[in-house]
C-alpha positions as CSV (number, residue, x, y, z in Angstrom):
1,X,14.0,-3.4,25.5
2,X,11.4,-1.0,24.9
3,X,7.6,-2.3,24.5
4,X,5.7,-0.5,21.5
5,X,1.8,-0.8,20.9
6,X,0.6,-1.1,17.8
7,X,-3.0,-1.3,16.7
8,X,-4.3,-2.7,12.4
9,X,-7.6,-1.6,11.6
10,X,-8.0,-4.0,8.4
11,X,-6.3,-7.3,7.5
12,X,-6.5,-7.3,3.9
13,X,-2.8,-8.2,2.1
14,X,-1.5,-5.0,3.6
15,X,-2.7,-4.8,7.0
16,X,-2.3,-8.6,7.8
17,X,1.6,-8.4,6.2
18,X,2.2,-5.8,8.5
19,X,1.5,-7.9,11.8
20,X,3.4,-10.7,10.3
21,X,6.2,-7.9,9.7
22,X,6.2,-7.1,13.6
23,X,5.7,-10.7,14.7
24,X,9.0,-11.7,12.5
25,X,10.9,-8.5,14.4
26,X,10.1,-9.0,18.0
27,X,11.0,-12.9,17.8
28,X,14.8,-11.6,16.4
29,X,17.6,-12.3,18.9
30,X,18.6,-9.2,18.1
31,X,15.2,-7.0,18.5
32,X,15.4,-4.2,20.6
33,X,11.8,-3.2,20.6
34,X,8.8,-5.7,21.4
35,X,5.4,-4.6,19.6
36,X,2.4,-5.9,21.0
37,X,0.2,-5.9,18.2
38,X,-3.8,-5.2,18.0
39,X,-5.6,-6.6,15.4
40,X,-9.1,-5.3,14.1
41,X,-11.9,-5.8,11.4
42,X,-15.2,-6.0,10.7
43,X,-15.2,-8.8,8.1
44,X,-15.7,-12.5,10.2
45,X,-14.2,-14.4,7.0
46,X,-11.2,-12.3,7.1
47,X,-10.9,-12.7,10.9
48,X,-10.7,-15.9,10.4
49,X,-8.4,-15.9,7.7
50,X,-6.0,-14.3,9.6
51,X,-5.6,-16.5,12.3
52,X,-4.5,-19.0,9.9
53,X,-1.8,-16.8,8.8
54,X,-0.7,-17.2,12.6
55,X,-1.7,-13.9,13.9
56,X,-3.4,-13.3,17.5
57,X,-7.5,-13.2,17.0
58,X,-8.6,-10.1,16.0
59,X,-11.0,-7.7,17.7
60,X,-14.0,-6.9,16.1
61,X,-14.2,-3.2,17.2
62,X,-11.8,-1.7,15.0
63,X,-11.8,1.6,17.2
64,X,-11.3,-0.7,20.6
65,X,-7.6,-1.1,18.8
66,X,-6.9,2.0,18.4
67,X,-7.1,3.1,21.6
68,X,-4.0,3.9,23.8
69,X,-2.1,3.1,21.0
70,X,1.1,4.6,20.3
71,X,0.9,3.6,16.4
72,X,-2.3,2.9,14.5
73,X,-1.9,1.6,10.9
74,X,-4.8,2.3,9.0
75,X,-5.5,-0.4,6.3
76,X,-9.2,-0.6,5.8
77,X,-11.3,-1.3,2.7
78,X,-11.6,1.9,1.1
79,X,-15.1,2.5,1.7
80,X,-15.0,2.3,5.3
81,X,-11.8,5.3,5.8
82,X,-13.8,8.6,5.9
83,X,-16.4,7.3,8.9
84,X,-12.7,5.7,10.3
85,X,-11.6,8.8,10.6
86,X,-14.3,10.4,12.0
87,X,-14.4,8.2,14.8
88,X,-10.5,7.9,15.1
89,X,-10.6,11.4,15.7
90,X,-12.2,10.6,19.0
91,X,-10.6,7.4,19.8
92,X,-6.6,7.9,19.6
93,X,-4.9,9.3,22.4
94,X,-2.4,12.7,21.9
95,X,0.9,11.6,20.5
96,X,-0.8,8.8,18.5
97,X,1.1,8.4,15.0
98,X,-1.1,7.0,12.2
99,X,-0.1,5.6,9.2
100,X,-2.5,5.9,6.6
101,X,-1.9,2.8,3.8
102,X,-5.0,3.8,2.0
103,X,-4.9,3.7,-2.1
104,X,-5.4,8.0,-2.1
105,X,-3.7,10.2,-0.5
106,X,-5.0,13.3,-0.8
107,X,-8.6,12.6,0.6
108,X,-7.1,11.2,3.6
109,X,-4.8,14.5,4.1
110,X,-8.3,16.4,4.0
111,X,-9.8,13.7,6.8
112,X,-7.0,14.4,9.4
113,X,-7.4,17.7,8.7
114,X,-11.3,17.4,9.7
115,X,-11.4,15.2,12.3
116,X,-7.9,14.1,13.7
117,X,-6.5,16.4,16.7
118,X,-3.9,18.6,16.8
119,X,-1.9,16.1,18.8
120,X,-2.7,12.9,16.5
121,X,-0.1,12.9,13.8
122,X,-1.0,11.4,10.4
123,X,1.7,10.1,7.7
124,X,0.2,8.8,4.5
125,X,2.4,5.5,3.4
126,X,2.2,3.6,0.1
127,X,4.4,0.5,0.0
128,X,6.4,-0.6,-3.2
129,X,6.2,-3.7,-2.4
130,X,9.1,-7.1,-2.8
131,X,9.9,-7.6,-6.2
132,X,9.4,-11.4,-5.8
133,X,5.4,-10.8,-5.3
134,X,5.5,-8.5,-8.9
135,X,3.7,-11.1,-10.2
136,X,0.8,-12.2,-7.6
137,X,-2.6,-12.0,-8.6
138,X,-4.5,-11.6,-5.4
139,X,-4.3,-8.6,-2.7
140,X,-6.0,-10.8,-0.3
141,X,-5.8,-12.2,3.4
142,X,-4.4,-15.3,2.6
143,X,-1.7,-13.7,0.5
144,X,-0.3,-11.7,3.3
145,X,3.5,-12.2,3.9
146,X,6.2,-11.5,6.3
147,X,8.5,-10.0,3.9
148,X,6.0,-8.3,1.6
149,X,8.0,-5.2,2.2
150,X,11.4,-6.8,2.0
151,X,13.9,-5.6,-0.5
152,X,11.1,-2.6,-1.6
153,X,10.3,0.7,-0.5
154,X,7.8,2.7,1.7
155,X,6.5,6.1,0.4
156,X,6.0,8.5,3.3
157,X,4.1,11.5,2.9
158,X,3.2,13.3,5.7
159,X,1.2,16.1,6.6
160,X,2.9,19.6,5.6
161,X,2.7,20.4,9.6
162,X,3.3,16.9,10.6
163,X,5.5,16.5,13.4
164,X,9.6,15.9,12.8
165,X,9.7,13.1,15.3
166,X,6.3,11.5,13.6
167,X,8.0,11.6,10.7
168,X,10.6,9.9,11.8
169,X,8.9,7.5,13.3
170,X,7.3,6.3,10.7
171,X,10.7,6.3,8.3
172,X,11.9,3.7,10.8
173,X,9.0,2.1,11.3
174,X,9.2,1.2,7.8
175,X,12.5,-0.3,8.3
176,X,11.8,-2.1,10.5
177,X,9.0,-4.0,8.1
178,X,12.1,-4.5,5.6
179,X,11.3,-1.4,3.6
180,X,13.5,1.7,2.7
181,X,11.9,4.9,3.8
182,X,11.2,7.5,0.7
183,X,9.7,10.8,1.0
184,X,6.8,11.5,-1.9
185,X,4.7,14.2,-2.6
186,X,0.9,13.0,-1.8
187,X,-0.2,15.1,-5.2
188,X,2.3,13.5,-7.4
189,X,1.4,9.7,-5.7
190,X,-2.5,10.1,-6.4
191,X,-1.8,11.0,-10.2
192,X,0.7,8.4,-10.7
193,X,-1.9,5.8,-8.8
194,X,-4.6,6.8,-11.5
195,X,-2.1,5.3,-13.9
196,X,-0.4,2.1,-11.8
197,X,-3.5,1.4,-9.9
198,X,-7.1,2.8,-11.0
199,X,-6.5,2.0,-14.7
200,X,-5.5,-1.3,-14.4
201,X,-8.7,-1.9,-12.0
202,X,-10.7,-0.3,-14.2
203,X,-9.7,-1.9,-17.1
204,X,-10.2,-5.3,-15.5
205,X,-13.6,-4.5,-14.5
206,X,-14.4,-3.5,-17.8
207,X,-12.9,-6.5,-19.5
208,X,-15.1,-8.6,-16.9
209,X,-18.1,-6.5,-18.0
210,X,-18.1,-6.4,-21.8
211,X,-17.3,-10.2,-21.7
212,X,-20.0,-11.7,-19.0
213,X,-22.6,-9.6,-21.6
214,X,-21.2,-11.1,-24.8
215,X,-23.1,-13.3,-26.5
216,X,-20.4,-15.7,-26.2
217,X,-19.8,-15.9,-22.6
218,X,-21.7,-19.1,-21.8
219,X,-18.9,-21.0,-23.4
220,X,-15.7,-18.7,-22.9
221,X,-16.2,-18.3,-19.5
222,X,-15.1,-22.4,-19.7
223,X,-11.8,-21.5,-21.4
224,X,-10.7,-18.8,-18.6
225,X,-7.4,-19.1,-17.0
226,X,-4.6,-17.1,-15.6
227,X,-4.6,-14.0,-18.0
228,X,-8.0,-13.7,-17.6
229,X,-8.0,-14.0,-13.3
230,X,-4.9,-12.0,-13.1
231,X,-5.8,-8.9,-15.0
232,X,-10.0,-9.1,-13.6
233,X,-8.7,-9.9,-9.4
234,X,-10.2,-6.7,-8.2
235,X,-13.7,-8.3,-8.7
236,X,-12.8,-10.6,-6.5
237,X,-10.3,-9.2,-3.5
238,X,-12.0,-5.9,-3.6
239,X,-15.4,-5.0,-2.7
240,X,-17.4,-2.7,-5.4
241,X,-18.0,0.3,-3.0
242,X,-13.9,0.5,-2.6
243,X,-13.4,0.0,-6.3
244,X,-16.3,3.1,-6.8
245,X,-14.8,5.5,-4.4
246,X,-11.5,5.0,-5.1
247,X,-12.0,5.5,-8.4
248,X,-14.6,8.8,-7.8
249,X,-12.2,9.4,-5.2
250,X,-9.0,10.1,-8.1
251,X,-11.3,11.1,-11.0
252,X,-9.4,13.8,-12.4
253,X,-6.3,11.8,-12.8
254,X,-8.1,8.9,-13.5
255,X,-9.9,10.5,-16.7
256,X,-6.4,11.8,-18.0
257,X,-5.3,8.4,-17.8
258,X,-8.1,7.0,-19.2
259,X,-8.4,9.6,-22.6
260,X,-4.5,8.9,-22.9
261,X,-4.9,5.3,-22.9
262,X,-7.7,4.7,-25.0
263,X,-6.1,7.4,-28.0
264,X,-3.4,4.5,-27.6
265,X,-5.6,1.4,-27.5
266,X,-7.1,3.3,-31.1
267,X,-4.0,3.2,-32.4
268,X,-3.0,-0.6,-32.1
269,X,-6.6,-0.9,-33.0
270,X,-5.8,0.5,-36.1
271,X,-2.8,-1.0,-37.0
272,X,-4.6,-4.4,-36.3
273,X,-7.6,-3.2,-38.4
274,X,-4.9,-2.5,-41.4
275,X,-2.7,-5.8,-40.6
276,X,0.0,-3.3,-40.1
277,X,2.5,-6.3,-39.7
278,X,5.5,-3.7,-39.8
279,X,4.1,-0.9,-37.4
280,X,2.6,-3.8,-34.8
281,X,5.9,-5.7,-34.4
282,X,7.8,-1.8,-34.1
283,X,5.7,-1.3,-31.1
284,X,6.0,-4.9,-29.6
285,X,9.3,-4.7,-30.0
286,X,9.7,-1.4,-28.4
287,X,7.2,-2.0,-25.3
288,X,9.6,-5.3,-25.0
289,X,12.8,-3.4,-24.6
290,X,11.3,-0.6,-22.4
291,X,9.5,-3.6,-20.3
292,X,12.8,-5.5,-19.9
293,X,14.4,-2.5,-18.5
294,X,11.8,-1.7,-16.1
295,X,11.5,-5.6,-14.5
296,X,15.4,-5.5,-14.4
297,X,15.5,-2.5,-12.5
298,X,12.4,-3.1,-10.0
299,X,13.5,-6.3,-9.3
300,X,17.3,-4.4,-8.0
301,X,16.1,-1.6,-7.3
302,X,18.2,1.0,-9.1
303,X,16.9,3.1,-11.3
304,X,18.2,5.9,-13.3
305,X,18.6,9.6,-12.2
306,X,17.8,12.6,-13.9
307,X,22.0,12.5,-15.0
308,X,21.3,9.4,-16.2
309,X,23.5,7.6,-14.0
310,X,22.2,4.5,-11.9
311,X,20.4,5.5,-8.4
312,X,20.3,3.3,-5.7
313,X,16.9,2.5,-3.6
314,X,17.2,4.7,-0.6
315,X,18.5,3.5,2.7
316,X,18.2,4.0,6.0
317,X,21.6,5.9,6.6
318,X,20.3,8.9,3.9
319,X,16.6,9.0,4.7
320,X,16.3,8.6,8.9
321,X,16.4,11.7,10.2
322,X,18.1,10.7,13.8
323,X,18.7,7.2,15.7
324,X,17.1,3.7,15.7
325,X,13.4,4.4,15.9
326,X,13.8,7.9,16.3
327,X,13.8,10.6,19.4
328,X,9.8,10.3,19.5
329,X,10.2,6.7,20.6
330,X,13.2,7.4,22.7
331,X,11.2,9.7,25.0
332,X,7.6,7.9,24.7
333,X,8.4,4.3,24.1
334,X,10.8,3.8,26.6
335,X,10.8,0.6,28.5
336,X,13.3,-1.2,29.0
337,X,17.2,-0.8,30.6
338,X,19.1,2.5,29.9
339,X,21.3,0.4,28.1
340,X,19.2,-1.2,25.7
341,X,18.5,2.4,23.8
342,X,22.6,2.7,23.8
């Protein structure tokens, strides 16, 4: 059995699911790789959130956890990534893989590029995650799971010069955390997150905004309950300087989302404004169908191909590239009996 190190910077929902991933494999009868996990961040309340979850204290020095690591997965608060990377660049011995889980993609491609070294090797991952946690409200500590990535996927999208065997690391990596392994382009991801992820965070913030100025919000704030926390959460598991830069970050896509949405929000404004009975209950009746579909196939997983035919999530067997973990841990991460790898 071969011994891998593994060092989270950041224990936010992602980072701290992650650990709990790895602590769930290695106590398998079955396991045939032990991780020995690092933990890092800077926040002391999150610290100590984490060691409820069950996880090893955490180090305070997020760059102390990087070192002499063979994987580094990179989870911070958004804020914090471009000065991580700057000093990661320093810290993370050749032949390092990193997996970068932060909300953009393409600014992080730009960071490696700046700072990392030739032999660090940087894959950009996104997970999709179960479909049973479709519904939570909070992205925080406390709601970190050991099968957040169970029955979902993992986009991977590596540098264009990344390394095969990084690659492949980090499709089996993602296994190994319960996810299936699926290749994305880092463009397509960031203008698909302006829609999935910015919007909706924007749109809570401005809900928050417009109603804690209204004249009414001394007594409405009373009647608030979970429609009103679910869609506004970023206020509160998200600090304001990663909501601004990831926003700023994505602008672009962000603004073509934005003008998009709002021409729609006009129109249902309209047909409310007219008490368009006929029109509003087309379109309720419409989203409903189109919604039904969706939840129906995130929650299997199958979706439908360009020939209109059902596609299965991707699996291990059509998206690894070689053997269990790949040949870049066969001939680093080697540890244990001949056999073992066999």
């Amino acid at each position: 059995m071969s011994t891998v190190n593994v060092g989270i910077l950041g224990l936010g929902q992602i980072g701290a699911s992650v650990a709990l991933a790895l602590k769930r494999y290695s106590q398998r009868k079955d396991a045939r790789h032990t991780f020995v996990v690092t933990t890092a961040d800077l926040r002391g309340a999150v610290r100590e959130e984490a060691v409820k979850l069950g996880l090893s204290k955490p180090e305070r020095d997020l760059f102390a956890a990087a070192r002499g690591q063979d994987v580094v997965v990179l989870a911070l608060p958004y804020a914090d990534v471009p000065t991580a990377y700057e000093q990661l660049g320093r810290e993370m011995r050749p032949g390092t893989v990193l997996l970068d889980a932060s909300p953009l993609k393409r600014p992080s491609l730009e960071w490696a590029r700046q700072h990392l070294s030739p032999e660090a090797h940087q894959v950009g991952i996104m997970p999709v995650l179960n479909p049973a946690y479709l519904f939570d409200g909070l992205d925080d500590t406390l709601h970190a799971k050991a099968d957040l990535f169970d029955q979902g996927t993992m986009l991977l999208m590596p540098a264009p010069d990344c390394a095969k065997e990084a690659v492949e690391l980090a499709a089996d990596f993602s296994t190994l955390l319960g996810a299936a392994p699926h290749f994305f382009d880092p463009v397509e991801h960031d203008s698909l997150a302006a829609q999935h992820e910015g919007l909706p965070a924007l749109l809570g913030v401005a809900l928050f905004y417009a109603s804690s100025r209204g004249s009414g919000w001394s007594d409405g704030q009373r009647l608030t309950n979970a429609s009103f926390g679910r869609i506004t959460h970023h206020l509160h598991d998200t600090h304001p300087d990663d909501l601004r830069d990831a926003l700023l970050n994505n602008r672009e896509a962000l603004l073509r989302q934005l003008d998009a949405f709002m021409g729609t929000l006009k129109s249902f404004r309209d047909v409310i404004e007219r008490s368009d009975r006929e029109a509003l209950e087309a379109a309720l009746i419409e989203s409903a169908d189109a919604y039904s579909a969706w939840i129906n196939r995130r929650a299997t997983g199958q979706w439908i191909d360009d020939d209109g035919g059902a596609e299965k999530a991707p699996t291990l067997g059509n998206m690894v590239m070689s053997g269990f973990m790949g040949s870049f841990i066969s001939r680093r991460f080697q540890g244990g009996k001949k056999g073992d790898e066999e």
